[in-house]
C-alpha positions in Angstrom: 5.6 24.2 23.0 8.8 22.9 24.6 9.0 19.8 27.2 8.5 20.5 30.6 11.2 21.5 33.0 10.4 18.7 34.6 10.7 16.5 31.6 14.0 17.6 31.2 14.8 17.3 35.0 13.7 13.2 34.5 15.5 13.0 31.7 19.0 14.1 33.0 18.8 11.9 35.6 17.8 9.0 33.6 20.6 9.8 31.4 23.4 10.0 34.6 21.8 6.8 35.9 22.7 5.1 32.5 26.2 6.9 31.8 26.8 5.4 34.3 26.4 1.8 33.4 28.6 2.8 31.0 25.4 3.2 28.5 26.9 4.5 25.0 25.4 7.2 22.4 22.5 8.6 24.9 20.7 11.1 23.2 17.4 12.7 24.6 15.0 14.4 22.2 12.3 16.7 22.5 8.5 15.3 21.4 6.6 17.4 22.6 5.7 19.0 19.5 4.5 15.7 18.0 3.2 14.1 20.5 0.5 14.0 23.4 1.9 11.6 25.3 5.5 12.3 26.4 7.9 15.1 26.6 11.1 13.9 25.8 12.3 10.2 24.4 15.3 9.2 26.2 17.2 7.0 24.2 20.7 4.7 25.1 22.8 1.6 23.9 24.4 -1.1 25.8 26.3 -3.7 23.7 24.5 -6.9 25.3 22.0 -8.0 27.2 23.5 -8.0 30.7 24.1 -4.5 30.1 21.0 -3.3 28.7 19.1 -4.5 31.8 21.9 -3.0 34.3 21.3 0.4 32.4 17.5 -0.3 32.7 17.5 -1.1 36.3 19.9 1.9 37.2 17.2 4.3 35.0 14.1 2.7 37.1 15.9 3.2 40.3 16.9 6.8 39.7 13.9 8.0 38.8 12.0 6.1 41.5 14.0 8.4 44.0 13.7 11.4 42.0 9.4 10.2 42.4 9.0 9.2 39.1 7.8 5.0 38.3 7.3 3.8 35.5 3.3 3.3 33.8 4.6 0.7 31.6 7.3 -1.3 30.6 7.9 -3.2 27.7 11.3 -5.9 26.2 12.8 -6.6 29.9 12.6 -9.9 29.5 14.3 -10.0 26.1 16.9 -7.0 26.8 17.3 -6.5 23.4 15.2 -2.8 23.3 13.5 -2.2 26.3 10.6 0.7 26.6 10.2 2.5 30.0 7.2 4.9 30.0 7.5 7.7 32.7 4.5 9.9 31.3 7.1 13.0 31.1 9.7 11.0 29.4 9.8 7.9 27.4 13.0 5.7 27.7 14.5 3.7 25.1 17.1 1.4 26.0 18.2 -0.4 23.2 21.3 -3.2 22.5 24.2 -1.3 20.3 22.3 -3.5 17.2 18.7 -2.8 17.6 19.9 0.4 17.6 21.0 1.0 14.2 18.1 -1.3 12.7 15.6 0.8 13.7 17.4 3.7 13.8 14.7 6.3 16.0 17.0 9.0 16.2 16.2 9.5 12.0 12.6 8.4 12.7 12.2 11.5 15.0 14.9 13.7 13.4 12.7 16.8 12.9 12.6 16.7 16.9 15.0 18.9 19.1 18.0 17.3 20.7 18.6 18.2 24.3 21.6 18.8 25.2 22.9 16.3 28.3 25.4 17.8 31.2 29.0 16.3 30.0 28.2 13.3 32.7 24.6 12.6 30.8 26.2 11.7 27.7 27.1 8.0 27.6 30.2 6.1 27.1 31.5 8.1 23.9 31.1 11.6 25.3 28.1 12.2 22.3 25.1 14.3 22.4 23.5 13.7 19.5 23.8 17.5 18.9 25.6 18.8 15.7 27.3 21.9 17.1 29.7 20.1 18.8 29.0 22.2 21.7 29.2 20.5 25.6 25.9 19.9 26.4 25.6 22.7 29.1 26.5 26.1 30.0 29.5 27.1 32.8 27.0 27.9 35.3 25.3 24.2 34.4 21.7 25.8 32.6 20.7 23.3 30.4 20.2 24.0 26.8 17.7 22.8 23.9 19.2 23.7 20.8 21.4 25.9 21.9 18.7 28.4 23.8 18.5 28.4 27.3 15.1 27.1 29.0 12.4 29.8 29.9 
């Protein structure tokens, strides 16, 4: 079992909304194979507080338009990792070094990395993904490691 299209869908957007606070090394990986609860984990760096709540705040907002709110939220306050629960996707926003402490992306390293549309990726331009590879095809079909969606 993959994530959902609509999973993915949330987490594209979610991914824009913080490229575009200039979030840095977002990644977005595929849980649905070990676990119930959520599709996809959705995470993103900023490098201080101020930042990680603009990214947070631009991630609620997108996907409240695209009809998605949040069930819980967890760390605003603090802005030092904040947790955004969408049901389909999970959202980790984290400062630059929480990030590396806790290092998720090794916790859930036997999980799929989606691959984000180039303007998805964060401040550094990276995917997460090994191949090197843009994150999607010329006609704009997303891909999850490296095969295109059913």
């Amino acid at each position: 079992m993959t994530a959902t299209d609509r999973a993915v869908e949330l987490a594209i957007i979610a991914a824009r909304a913080a490229s575009e606070r200039k979030a840095e090394e977002i990644i977005a990986l595929d849980v649905s194979e070990q676990l119930v609860l959520t599709d996809v984990f959705l995470i993103a760096s900023g490098t201080n507080e101020r930042q990680v709540s603009g990214i947070v705040d631009a991630v609620e907002e997108a996907l409240f338009v695209a009809g998605s709110k949040p069930i819980r939220r967890e760390g605003k306050r603090e802005a030092r990792w904040v947790l955004l629960d969408f049901g389909d996707i999970v959202v980790h926003v984290q400062h630059a070094e929480d990030r590396v402490y806790y290092a998720l992306e090794r916790l859930w390293k036997d999980c799929p990395v989606l691959d984000l549309p180039e303007d998805a990726r964060g401040g550094d331009g990276t995917t997460g993904s090994d191949d090197g590879e843009p994150g999607s095809d010329d006609d704009g079909a997303i891909r999850l490691s490296g095969e295109p969606l059913a």
